[in-house]
One Martini backbone bead per residue (centre of mass of N, CA, C, O) as a GRO file, in nm:
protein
  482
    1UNK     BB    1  14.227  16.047   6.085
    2UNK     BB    2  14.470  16.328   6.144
    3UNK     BB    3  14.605  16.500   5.938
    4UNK     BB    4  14.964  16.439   5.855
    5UNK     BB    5  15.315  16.461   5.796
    6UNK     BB    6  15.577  16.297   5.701
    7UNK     BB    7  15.753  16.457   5.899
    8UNK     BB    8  15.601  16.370   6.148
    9UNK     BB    9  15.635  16.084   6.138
   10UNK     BB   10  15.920  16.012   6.122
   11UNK     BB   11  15.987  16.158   6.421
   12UNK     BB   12  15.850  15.938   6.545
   13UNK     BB   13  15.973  15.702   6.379
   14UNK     BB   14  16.246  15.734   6.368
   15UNK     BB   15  16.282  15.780   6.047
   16UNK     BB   16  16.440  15.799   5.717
   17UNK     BB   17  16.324  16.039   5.444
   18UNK     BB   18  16.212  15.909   5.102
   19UNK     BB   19  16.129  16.152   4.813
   20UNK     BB   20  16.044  16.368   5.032
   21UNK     BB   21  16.004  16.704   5.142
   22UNK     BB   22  15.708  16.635   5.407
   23UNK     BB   23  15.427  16.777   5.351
   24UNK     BB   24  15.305  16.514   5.301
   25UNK     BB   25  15.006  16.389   5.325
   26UNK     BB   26  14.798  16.198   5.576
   27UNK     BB   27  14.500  15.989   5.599
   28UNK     BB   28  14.645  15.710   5.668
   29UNK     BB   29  14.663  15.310   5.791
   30UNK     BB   30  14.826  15.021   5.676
   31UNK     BB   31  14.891  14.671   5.585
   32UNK     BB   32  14.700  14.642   5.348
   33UNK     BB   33  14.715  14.630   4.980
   34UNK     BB   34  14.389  14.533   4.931
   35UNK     BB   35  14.290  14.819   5.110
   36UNK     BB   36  14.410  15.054   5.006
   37UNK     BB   37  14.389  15.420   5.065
   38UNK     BB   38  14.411  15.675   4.937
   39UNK     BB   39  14.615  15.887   5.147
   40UNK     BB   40  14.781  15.655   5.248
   41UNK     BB   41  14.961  15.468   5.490
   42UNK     BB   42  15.208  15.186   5.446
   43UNK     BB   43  15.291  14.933   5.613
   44UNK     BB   44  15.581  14.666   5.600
   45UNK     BB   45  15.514  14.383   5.698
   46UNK     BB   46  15.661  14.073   5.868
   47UNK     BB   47  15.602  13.751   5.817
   48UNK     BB   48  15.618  13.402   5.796
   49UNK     BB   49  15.446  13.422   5.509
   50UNK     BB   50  15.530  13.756   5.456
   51UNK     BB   51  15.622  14.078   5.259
   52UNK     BB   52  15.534  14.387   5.269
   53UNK     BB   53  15.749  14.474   5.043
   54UNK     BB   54  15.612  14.320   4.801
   55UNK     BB   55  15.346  14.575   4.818
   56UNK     BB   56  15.406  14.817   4.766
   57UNK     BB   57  15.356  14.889   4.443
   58UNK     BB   58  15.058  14.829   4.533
   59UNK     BB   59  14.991  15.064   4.686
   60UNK     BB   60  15.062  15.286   4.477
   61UNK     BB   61  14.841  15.181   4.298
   62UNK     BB   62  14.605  15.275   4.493
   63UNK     BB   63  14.751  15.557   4.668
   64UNK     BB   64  14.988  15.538   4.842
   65UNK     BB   65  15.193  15.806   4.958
   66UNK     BB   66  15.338  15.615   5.167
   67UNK     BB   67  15.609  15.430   5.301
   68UNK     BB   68  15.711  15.153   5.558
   69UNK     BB   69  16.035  15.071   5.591
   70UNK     BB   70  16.366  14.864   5.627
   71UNK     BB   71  16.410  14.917   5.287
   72UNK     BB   72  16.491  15.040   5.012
   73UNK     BB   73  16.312  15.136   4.730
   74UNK     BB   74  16.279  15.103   4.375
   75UNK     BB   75  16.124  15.375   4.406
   76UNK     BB   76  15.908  15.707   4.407
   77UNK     BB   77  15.785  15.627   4.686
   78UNK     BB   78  15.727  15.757   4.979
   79UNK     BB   79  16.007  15.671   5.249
   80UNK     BB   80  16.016  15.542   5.536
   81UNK     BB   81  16.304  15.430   5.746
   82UNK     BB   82  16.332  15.153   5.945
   83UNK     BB   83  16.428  14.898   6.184
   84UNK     BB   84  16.115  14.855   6.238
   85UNK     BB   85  15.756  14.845   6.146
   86UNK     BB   86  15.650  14.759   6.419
   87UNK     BB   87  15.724  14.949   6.595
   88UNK     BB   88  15.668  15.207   6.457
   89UNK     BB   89  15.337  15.176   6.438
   90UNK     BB   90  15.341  15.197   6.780
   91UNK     BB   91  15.485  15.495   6.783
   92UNK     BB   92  15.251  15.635   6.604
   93UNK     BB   93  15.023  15.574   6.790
   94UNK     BB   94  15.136  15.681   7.070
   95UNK     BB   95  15.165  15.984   6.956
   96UNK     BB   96  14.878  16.031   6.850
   97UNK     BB   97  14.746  16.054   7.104
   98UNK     BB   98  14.912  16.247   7.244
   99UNK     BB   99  14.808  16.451   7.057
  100UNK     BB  100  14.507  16.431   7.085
  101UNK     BB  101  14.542  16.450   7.434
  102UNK     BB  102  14.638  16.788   7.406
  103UNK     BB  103  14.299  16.860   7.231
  104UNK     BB  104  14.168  16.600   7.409
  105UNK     BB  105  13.916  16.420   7.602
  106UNK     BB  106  14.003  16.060   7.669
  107UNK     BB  107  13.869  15.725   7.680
  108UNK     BB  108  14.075  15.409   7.767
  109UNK     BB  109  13.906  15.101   7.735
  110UNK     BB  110  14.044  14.764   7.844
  111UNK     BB  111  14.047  14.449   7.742
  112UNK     BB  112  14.100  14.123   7.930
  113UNK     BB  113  14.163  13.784   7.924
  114UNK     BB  114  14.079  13.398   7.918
  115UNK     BB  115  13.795  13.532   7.835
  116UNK     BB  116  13.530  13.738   7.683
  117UNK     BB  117  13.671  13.973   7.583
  118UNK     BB  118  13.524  14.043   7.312
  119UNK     BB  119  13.198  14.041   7.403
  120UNK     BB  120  13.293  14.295   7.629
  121UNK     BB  121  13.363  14.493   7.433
  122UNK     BB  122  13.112  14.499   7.272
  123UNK     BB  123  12.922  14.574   7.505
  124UNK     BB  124  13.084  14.858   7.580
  125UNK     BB  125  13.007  14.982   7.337
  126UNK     BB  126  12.746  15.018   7.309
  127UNK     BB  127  12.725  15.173   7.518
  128UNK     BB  128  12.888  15.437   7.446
  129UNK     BB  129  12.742  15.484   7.169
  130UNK     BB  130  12.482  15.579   7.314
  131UNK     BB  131  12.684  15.880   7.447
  132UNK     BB  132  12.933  15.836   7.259
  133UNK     BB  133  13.189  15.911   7.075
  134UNK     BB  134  13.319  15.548   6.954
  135UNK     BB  135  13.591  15.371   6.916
  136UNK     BB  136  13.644  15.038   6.826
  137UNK     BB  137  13.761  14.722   6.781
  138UNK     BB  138  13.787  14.507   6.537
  139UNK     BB  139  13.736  14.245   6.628
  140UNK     BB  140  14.049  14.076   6.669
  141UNK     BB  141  14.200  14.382   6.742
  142UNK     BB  142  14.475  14.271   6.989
  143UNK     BB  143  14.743  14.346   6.891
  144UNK     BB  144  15.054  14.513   6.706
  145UNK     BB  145  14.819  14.536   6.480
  146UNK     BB  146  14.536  14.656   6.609
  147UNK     BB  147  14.583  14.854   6.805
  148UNK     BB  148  14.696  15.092   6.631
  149UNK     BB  149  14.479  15.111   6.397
  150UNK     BB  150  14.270  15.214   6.622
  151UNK     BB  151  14.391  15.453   6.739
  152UNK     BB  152  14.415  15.575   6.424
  153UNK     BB  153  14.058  15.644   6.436
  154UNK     BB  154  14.111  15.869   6.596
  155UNK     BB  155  13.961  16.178   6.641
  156UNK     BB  156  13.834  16.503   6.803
  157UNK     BB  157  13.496  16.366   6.810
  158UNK     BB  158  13.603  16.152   7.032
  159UNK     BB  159  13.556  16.029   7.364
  160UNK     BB  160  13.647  15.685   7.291
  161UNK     BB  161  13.774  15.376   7.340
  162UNK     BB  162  13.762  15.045   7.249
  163UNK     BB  163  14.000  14.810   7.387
  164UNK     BB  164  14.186  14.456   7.320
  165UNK     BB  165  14.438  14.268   7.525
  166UNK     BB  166  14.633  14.018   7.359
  167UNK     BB  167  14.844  13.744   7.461
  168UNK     BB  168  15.134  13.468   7.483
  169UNK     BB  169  15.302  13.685   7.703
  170UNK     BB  170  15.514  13.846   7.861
  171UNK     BB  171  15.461  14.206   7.783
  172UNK     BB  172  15.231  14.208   7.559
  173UNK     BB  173  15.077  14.460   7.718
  174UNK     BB  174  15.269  14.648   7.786
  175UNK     BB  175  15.280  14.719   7.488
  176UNK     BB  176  15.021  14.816   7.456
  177UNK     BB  177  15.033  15.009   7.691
  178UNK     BB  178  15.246  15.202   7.582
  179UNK     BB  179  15.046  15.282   7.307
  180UNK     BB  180  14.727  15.304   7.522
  181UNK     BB  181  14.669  15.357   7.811
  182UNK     BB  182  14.463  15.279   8.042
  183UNK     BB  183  14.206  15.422   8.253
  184UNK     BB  184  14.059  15.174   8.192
  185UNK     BB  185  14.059  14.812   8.338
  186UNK     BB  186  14.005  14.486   8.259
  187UNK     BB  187  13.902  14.168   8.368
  188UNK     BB  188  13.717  13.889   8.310
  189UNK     BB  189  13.974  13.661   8.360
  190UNK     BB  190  14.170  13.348   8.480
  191UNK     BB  191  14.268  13.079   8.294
  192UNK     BB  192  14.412  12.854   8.049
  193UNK     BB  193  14.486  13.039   7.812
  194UNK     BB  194  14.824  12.964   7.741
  195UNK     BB  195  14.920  12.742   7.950
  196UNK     BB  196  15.143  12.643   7.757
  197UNK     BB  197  15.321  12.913   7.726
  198UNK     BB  198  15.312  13.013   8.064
  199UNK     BB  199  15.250  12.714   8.264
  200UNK     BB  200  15.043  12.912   8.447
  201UNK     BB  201  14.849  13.105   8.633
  202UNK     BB  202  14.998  13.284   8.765
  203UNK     BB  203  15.112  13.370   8.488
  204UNK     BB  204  14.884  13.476   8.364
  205UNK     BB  205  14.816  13.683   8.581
  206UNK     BB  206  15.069  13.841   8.539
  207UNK     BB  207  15.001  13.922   8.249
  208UNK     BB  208  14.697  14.056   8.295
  209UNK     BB  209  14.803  14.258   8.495
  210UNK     BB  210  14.931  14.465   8.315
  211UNK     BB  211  14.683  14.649   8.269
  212UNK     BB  212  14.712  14.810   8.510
  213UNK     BB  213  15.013  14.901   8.557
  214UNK     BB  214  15.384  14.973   8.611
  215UNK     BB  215  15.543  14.875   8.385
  216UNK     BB  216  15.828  14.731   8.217
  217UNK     BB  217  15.998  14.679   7.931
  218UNK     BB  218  16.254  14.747   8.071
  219UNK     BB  219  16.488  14.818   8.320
  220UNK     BB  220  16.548  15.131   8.201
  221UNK     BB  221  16.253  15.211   8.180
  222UNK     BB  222  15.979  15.357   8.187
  223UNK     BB  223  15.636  15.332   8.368
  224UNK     BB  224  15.338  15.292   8.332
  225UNK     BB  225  15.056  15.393   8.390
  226UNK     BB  226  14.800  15.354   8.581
  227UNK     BB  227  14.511  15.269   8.641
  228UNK     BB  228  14.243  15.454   8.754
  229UNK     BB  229  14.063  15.207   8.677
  230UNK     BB  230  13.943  14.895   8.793
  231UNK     BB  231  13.812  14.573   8.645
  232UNK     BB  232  13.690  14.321   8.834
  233UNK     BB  233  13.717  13.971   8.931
  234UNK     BB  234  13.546  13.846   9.227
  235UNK     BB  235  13.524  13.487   9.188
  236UNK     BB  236  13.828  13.474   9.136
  237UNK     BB  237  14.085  13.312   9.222
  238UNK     BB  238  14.248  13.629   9.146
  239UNK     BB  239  14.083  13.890   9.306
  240UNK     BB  240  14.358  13.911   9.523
  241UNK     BB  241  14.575  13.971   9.338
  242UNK     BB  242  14.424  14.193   9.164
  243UNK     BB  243  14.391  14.376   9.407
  244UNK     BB  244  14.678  14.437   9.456
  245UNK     BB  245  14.764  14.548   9.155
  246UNK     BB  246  14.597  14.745   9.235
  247UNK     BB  247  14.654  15.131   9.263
  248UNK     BB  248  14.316  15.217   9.218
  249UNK     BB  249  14.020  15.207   9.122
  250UNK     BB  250  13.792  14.948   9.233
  251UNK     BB  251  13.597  14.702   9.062
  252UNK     BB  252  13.357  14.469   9.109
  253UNK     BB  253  13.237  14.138   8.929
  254UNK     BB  254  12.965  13.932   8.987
  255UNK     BB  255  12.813  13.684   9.207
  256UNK     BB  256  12.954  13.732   9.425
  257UNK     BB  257  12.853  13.891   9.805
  258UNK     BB  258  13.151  14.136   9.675
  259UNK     BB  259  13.054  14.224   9.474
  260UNK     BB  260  12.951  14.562   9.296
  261UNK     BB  261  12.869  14.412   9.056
  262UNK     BB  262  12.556  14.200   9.093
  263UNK     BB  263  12.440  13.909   9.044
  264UNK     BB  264  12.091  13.785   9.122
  265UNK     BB  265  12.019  13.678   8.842
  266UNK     BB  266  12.012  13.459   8.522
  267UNK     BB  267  11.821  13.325   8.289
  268UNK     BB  268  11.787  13.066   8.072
  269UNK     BB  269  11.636  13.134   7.676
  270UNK     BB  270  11.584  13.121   7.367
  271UNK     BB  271  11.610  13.439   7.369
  272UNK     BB  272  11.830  13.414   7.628
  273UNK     BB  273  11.942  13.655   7.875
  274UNK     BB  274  11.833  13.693   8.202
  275UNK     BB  275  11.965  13.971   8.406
  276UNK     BB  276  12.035  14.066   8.731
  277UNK     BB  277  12.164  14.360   8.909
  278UNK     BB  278  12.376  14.545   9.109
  279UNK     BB  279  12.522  14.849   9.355
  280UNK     BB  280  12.334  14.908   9.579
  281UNK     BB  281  12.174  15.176   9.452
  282UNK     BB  282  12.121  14.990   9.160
  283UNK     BB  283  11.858  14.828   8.963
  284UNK     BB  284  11.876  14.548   8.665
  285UNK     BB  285  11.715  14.459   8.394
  286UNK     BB  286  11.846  14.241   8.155
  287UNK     BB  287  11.852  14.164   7.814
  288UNK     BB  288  12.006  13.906   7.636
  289UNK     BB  289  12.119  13.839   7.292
  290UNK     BB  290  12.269  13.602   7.473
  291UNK     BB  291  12.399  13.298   7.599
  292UNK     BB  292  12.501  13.238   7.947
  293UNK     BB  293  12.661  13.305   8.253
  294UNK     BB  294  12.896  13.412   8.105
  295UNK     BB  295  12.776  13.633   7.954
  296UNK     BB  296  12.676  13.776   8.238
  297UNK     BB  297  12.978  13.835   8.304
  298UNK     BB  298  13.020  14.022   8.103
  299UNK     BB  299  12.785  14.238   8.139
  300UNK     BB  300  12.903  14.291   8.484
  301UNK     BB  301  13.184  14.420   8.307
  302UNK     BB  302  13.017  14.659   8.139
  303UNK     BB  303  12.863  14.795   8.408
  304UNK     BB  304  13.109  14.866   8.557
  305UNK     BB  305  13.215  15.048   8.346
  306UNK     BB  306  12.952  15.221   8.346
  307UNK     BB  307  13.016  15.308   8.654
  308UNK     BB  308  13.264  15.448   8.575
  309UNK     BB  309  13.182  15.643   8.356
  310UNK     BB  310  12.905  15.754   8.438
  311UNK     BB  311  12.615  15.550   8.342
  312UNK     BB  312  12.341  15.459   8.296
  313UNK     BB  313  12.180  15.171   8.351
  314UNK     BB  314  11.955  15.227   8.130
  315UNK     BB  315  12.110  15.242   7.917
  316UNK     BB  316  12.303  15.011   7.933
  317UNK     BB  317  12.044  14.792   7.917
  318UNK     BB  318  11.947  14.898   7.612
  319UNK     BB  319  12.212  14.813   7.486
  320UNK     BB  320  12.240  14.527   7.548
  321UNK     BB  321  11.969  14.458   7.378
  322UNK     BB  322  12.133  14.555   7.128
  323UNK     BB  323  12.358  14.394   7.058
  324UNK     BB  324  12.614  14.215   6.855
  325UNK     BB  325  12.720  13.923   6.848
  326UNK     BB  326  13.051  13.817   6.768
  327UNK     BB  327  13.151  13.582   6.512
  328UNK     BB  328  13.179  13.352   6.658
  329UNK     BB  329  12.980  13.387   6.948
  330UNK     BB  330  12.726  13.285   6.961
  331UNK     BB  331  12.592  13.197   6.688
  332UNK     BB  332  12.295  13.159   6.533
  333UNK     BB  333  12.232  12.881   6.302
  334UNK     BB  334  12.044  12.754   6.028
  335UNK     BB  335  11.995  12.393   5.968
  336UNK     BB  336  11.985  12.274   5.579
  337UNK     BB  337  11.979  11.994   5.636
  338UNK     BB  338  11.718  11.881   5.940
  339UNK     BB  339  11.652  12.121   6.091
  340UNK     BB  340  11.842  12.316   6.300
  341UNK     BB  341  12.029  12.460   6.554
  342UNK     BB  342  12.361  12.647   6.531
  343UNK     BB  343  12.645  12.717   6.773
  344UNK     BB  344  12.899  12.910   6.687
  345UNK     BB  345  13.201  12.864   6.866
  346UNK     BB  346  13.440  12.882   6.652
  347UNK     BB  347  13.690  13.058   6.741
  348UNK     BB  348  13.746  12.963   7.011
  349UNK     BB  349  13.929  12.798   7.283
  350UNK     BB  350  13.902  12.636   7.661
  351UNK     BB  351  13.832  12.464   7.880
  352UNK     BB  352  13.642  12.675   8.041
  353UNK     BB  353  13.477  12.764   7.787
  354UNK     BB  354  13.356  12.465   7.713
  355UNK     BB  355  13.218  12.426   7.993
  356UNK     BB  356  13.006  12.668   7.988
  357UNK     BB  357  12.905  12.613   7.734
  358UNK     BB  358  12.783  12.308   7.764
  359UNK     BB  359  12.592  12.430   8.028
  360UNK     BB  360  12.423  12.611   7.866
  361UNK     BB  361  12.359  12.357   7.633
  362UNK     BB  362  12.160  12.237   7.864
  363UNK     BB  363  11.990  12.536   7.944
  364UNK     BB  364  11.808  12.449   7.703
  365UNK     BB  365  11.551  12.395   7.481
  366UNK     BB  366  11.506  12.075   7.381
  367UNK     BB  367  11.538  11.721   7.277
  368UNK     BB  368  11.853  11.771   7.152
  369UNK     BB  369  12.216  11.760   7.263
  370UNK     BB  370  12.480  11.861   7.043
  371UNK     BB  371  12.862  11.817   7.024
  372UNK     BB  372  13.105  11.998   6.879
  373UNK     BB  373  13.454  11.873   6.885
  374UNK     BB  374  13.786  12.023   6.949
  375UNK     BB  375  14.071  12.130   6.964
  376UNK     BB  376  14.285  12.258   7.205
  377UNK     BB  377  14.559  12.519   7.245
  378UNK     BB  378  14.801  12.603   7.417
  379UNK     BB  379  14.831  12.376   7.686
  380UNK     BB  380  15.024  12.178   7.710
  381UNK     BB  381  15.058  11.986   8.001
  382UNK     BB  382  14.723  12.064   7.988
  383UNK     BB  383  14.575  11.878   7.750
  384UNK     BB  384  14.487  11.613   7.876
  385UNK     BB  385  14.326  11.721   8.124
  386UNK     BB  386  14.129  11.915   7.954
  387UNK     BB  387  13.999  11.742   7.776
  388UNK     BB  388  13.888  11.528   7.984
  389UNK     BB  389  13.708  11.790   8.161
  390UNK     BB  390  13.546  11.819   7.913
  391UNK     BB  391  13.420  11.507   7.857
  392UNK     BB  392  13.302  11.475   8.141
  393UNK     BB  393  13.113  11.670   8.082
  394UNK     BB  394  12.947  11.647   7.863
  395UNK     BB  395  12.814  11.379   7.973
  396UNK     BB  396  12.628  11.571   8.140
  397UNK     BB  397  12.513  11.771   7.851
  398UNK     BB  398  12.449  11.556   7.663
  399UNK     BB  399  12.361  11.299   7.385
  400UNK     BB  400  12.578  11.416   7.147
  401UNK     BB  401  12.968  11.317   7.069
  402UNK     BB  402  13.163  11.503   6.877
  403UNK     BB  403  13.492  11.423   6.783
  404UNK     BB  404  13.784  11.575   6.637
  405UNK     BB  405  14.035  11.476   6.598
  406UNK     BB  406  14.293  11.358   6.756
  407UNK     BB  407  14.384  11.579   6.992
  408UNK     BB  408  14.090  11.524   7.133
  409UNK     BB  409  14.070  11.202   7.267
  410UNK     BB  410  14.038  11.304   7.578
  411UNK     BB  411  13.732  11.375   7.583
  412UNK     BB  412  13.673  11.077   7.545
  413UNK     BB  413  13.774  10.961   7.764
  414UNK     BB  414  13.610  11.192   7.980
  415UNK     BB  415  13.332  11.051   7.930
  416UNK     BB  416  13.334  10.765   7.960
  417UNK     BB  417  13.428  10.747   8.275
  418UNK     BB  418  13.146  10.962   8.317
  419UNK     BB  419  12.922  10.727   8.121
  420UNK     BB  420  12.929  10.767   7.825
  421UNK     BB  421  12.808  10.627   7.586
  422UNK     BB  422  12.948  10.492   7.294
  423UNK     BB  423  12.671  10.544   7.114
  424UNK     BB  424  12.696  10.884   7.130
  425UNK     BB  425  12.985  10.860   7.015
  426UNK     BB  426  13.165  11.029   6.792
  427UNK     BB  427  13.437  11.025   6.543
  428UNK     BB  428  13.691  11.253   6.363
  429UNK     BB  429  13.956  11.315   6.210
  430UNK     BB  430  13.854  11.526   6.061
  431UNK     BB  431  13.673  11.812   5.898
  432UNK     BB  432  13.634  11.678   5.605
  433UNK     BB  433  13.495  11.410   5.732
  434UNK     BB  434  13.270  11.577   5.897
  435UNK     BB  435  13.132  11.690   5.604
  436UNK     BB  436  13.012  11.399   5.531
  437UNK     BB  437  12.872  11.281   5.818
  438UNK     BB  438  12.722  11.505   6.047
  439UNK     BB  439  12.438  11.511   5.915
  440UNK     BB  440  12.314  11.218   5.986
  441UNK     BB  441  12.376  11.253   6.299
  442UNK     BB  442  12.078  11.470   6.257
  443UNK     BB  443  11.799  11.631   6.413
  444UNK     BB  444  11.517  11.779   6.395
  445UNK     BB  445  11.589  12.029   6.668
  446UNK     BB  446  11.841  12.031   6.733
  447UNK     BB  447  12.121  12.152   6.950
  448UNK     BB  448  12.447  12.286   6.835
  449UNK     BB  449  12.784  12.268   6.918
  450UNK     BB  450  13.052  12.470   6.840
  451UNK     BB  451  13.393  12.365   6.965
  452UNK     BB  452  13.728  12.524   6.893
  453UNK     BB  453  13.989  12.633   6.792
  454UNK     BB  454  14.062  12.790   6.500
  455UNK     BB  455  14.239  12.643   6.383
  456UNK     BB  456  14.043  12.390   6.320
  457UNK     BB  457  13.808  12.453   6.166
  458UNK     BB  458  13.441  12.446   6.223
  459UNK     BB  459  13.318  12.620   6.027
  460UNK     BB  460  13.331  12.483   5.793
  461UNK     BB  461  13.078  12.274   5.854
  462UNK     BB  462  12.892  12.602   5.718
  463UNK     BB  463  12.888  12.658   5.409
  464UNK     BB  464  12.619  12.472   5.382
  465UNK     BB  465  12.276  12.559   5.484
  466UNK     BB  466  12.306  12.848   5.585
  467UNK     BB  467  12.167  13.078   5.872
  468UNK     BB  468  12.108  13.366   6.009
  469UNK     BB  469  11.863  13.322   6.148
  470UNK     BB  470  11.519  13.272   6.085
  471UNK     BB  471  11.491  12.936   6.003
  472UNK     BB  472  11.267  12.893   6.253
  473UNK     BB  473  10.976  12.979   6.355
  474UNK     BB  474  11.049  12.801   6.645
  475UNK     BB  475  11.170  12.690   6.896
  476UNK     BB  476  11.240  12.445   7.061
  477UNK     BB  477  11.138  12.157   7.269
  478UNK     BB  478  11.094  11.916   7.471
  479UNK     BB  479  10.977  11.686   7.192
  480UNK     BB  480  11.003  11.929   6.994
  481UNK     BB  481  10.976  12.077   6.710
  482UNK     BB  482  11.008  12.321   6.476
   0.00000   0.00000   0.00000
């Protein structure tokens, strides 16, 4: 972050400076107390469970220059006092980018979709970071308190952000959008995620166009821009829905024989997935270091960015073979004991990304493919139909399905129906229960699969015994051990 004086912040986030002078500088922007580096403002955030009002005293003793608050602390610590510091927060990273697209020029590529989001940005910084320098959102910083801390983090060095777009409602990107405009804007797909929260897809659908531009905040703002370039998907049930909505120029991606950067092969193995794509004028093959058919789809969401970009794909090539994949997001993780191969995926799901999973888990090399689910949430009326057709899928896919927690019990259900024996399948009330006996019933040589809500913490079974990558000489082939 460059160097900002309180004066300049106050004006920015409307907001009354008390106890400085105003020349005083701030070199960095926090929320957490516990992370606050002098020289830092720590903004005092107020959430269900805490009152970052209650920590300024620790930032401050931290070394943090200022805070801002909603009401005056009797502290000697300066304080800009403000109406809300969240949305305070957000007028600041967008007067900040503001202020730095004035003394030069940057790139701002956002990505959102019902799954893949992470994934997906994770693949473009790669590719960017490989020709220009580029600040990305760590992990999943994507929301009204992810997202400035990231545009925060940009200096006049830097050529592009790669940030990340999450909602639960209509309205949320818009407001991400209105403190970070999108010149390019990334739509992974459209899914059933948080269609609890929002409804339906055609609603979800209009929630994740927002990020295309053109929208209001309220009726009587200004709508912010278009985005100058649309990376769309072509095979998505709403691929003309949003190329209607969108304003700019459009590229499309997917496997359809519509898309303009297309896959024409995908191939999953132990080591991978090998994608072979084209733009009808260049042909690559990407070596990706992570497995399944949707990831190829994130991918040539990737390609399709580093085209708007105008970025060679052999360099994207190369970037795309050595990403790495994001953390409980397909990470390959060694069991020991029973000396067995298990992919973390437990970091979030929903209907869509369980089924992909599953099917991702059929096509490994394996002897036997063990599947732990727990519940999805934010499906709302279509919880029970949901989780049905996950565990439908399941039988088709699996040897052995584990299913955690009452809320996930239609899993259950719909394996049965679709034929998998009673005897394949075991239940466990809680991931506490699951955690004492879910090693008993793994073999030697397993491939498991972890995927539920991150709510469920399935992360948990994964406490001890485990390592990433490399705890196993060769992988898995069916009928043999590694």
């Amino acid at each position: 972050m460059l160097p900002l004086s309180l004066r300049q912040i106050a004006a920015w986030v409307r907001g009354q400076l008390h106890n400085a002078v105003g020349s005083e500088t701030v070199t960095g922007v926090s929320t957490d107390s516990r992370t606050v580096r002098r020289g830092e403002l720590f903004v005092a955030l107020k959430g269900e469970r805490f009152d970052g009002h209650a920590f300024v005293a620790d930032a401050a003793q931290k070394g943090a220059v200022a805070a801002i608050v909603q009401r005056l602390l009797p502290l000697t610590l300066p304080q800009i006092v403000v109406a809300d510091p969240l949305r305070a927060l957000g007028e600041l990273a967008a007067h900040y980018l503001h202020h730095l697209q004035s003394q030069s020029a940057f790139h701002i590529i956002a990505v959102t979709g019902s799954s893949g989001k992470t994934t997906t940005k994770t693949m473009i910084a790669a590719i960017l970071q490989a020709v220009m320098p580029t600040v990305v959102a760590p992990e999943s910083f994507n929301n009204e308190i992810g997202v400035p801390l990231t545009v925060l983090q940009l200096e006049l060095h830097h050529r592009a952000a790669v940030l990340e777009y999450a909602m639960r409602k209509k309205g949320d990107i818009t407001y991400l959008c209105r403190i970070a405009p999108p010149d390019i804007a990334v739509i992974t797909n459209i899914g059933t995620a948080h269609i609890g929260l929002l409804g339906s897809r055609q609603a979800i659908a209009e929630a994740k166009a927002e990020i295309l531009g053109g929208w209001q905040l309220a009726p009587n703002s200004d709508p912010y821009d278009f985005a100058a370039i649309a990376v769309l998907p072509a095979d998505d049930d709403f691929a003309e829905f949003l190329r209607q909505r969108a304003k700019g120029k459009v590229i499309t991606f997917g496997f359809a024989p519509t898309a303009e950067v297309r896959g024409l092969d995908c191939c999953v193995d132990w080591d991978g997935t090998t994608l072979t794509a084209t733009d009808g004028k260049q042909t690559v093959t990407v070596r990706l270091p992570t497995w399944g058919e949707h990831n190829a789809r994130n991918a040539l969401a990737a390609l399709a960015a580093a085209k708007a970009m105008g970025i060679d794909w052999a360099v994207a090539a190369e970037a795309l073979a050595r990403f790495a994949p994001p953390k409980m997001r397909w990470q390959r993780q060694w069991l020991e004991p029973p000396g067995c191969w298990v992919i973390n995926d437990a970091y979030n799901a929903n209907p869509d990304s369980v089924k992909a999973a599953l099917r991702t888990l059929k096509a490994l090399p394996a002897p036997r493919r063990v599947a732990v689910l727990g519940e999805m949430l934010e499906l709302g009326a279509f919880h029970e139909q949901g989780h049905y057709e996950v565990g439908q899928v399941a039988a088709e896919t699996v040897d052995l399905l584990i299913v955690v927690g009452d809320g996930a019990k239609a899993i259950v259900d719909g394996a049965v129906a679709a034929g998998m024996p009673a005897d394949c399948i075991v239940t466990f009330a809680s991931v506490a229960e699951t955690r004492k006996r879910w090693r008993q019933l793994l073999r030697a040589g397993d491939v498991v699969l972890l995927k539920a809500s991150r709510a469920v913490g399935l992360e948990h079974l994964l406490n001890n015994g485990v390592r990433s990558e490399g705890g196993s000489p060769e992988p898995p082939t069916n009928g043999r051990k590694p």
